[in-house]
C-alpha positions in Angstrom: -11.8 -47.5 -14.6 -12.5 -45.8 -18.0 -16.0 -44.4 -16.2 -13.5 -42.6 -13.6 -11.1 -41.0 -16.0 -14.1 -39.6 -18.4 -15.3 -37.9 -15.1 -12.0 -37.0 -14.1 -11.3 -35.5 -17.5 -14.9 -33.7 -17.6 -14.3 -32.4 -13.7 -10.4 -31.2 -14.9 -11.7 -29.3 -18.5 -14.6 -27.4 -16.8 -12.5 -26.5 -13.4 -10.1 -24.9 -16.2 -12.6 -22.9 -17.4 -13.2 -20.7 -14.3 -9.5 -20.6 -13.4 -8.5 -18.7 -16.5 -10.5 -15.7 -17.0 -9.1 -14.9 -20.5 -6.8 -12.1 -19.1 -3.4 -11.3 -17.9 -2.8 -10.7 -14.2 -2.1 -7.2 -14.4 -5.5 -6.8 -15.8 -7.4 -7.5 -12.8 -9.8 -5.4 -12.3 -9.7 -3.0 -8.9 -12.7 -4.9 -7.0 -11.2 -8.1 -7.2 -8.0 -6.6 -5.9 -9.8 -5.2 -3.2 -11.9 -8.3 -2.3 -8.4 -9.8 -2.5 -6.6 -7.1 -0.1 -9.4 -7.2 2.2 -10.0 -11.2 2.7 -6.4 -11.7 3.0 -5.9 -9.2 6.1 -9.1 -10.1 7.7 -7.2 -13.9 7.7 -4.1 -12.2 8.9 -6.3 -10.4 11.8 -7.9 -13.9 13.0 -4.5 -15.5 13.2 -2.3 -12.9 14.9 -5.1 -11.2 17.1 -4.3 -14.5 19.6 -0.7 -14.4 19.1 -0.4 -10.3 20.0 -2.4 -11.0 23.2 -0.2 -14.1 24.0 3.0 -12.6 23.6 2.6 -9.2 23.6 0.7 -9.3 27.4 -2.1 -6.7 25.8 -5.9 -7.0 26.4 -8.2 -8.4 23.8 -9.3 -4.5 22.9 -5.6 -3.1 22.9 -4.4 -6.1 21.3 -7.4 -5.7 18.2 -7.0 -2.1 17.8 -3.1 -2.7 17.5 -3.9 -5.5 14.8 -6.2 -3.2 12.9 -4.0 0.0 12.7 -0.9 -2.6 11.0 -3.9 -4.1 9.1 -4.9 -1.1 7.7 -1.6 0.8 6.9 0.3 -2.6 5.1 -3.1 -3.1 3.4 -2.6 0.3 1.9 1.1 -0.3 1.4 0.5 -3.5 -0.7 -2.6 -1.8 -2.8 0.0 0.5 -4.2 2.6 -1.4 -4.5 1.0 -4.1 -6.3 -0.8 -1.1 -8.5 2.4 1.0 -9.5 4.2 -3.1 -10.0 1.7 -3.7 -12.5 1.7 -0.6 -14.4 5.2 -0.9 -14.6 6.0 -4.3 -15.5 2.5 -5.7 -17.0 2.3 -9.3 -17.6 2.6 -10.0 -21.7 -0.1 -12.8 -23.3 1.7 -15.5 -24.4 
């Protein structure tokens, strides 16, 4: 028992070392955000590209381009948003 919390310790301090960067959230810098943006609306592609087709009666093609044009114009939306938000109200070290 004392041989799994040791590990379990070990596995919990290094897993804390790569999840805190040493800096504040609305320090990221812009690739991450982008690498962020970009993963998180391919996701949103794969899910609803199926669903459009489904419901909306479109064609695979129609249905893809469709998907891409809202991709593209909320991932642009939420780029600035998230941008101006942390300029405006930056997140303080504790």
């Amino acid at each position: 028992m004392s041989d799994f919390r040791s590990r379990a310790k070990f596995s919990i301090a290094n897993s804390s070392r790569y999840i805190h960067s040493g800096r504040v959230a609305s320090d990221r810098p812009q690739k991450w955000r982008v690498v962020h943006a970009v993963s998180h609306e391919a996701t949103t592609v794969v899910v609803t590209l199926p669903i459009l087709v489904w419901l909306g009666g479109h064609g695979w093609g129609e249905a893809l381009l469709l998907d891409l044009g809202l991709t593209v114009l909320y991932a642009v939306y939420a780029y600035g948003f998230h941008l101006v938000y942390d300029r405006l109200r930056p997140v303080r070290p504790a």
